[in-house]
C-alpha positions in Angstrom: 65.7 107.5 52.1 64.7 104.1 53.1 65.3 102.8 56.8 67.9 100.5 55.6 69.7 103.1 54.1 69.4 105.3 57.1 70.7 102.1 59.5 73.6 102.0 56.9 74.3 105.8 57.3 74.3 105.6 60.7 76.9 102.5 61.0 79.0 104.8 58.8 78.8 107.6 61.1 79.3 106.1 64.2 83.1 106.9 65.4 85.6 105.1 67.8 86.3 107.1 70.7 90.4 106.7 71.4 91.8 103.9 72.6 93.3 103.4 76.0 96.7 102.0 76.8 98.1 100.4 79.9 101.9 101.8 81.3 102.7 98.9 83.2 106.4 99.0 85.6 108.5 95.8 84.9 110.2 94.5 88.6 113.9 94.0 88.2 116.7 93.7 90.6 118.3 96.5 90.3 116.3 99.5 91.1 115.7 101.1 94.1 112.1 100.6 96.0 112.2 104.6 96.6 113.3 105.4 93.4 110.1 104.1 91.7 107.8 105.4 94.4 109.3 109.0 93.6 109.3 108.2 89.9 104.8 107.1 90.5 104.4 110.2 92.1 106.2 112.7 89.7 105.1 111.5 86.4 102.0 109.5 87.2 100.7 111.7 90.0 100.2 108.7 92.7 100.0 109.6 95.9 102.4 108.7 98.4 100.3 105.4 99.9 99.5 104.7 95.8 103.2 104.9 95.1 104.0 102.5 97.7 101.3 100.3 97.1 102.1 99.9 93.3 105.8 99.5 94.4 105.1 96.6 96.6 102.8 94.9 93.7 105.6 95.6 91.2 108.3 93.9 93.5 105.9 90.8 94.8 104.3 90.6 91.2 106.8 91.4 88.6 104.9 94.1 87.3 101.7 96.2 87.7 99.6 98.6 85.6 100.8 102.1 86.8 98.0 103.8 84.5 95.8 103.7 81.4 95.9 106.6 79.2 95.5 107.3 75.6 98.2 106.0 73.3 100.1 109.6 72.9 100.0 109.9 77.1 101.0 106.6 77.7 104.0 107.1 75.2 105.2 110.0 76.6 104.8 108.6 80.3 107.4 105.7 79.4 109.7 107.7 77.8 109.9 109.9 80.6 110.1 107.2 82.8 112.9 105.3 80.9 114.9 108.9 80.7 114.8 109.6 84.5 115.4 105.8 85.4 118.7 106.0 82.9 119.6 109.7 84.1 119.9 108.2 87.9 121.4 104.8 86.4 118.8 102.5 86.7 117.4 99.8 84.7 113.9 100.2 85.2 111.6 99.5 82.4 108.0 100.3 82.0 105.9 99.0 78.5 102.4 99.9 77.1 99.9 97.3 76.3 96.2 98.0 74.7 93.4 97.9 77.2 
């Protein structure tokens, strides 16, 4: 095999590692302060200072990145957001956006 061949194997070969995603928390007017600290800690896993700091950047910023994941984990982190949010009557929405 010549070494062209071999550096076209090897580009072949190579392979993507997953993507990551961004969940990010839309602000709206609506929804409790407390509500989406308790939502950041049970289904992202924040800490209680991390929950309030995310809140606060939510609120002053209109939004903020609550966590990267792969695509399947970010999915499944808005729709249990969304569910929750609508169970207790809220409007909260969250999105994912490619890193």
């Amino acid at each position: 095999m010549t070494q062209e061949q071999h550096k076209a194997q090897d580009e072949i070969t190579r392979l993507k590692g997953p993507g990551k995603y961004n969940v990010i928390m839309l602000n709206d007017d609506s929804t409790p302060m407390d509500f989406v600290v308790q939502v950041l800690i049970a289904i992202f896993n924040k800490d209680l200072e991390e929950a309030k700091r995310l809140t606060l950047e939510i609120h002053e910023k209109g939004r903020s990145i609550v966590g990267t994941y792969m695509f399947e984990i970010a999915e499944q982190k808005c729709v249990e957001t969304i569910s929750a949010a609508r169970s207790a009557g809220f409007p909260l929405s969250v999105t994912i956006e490619e890193t």
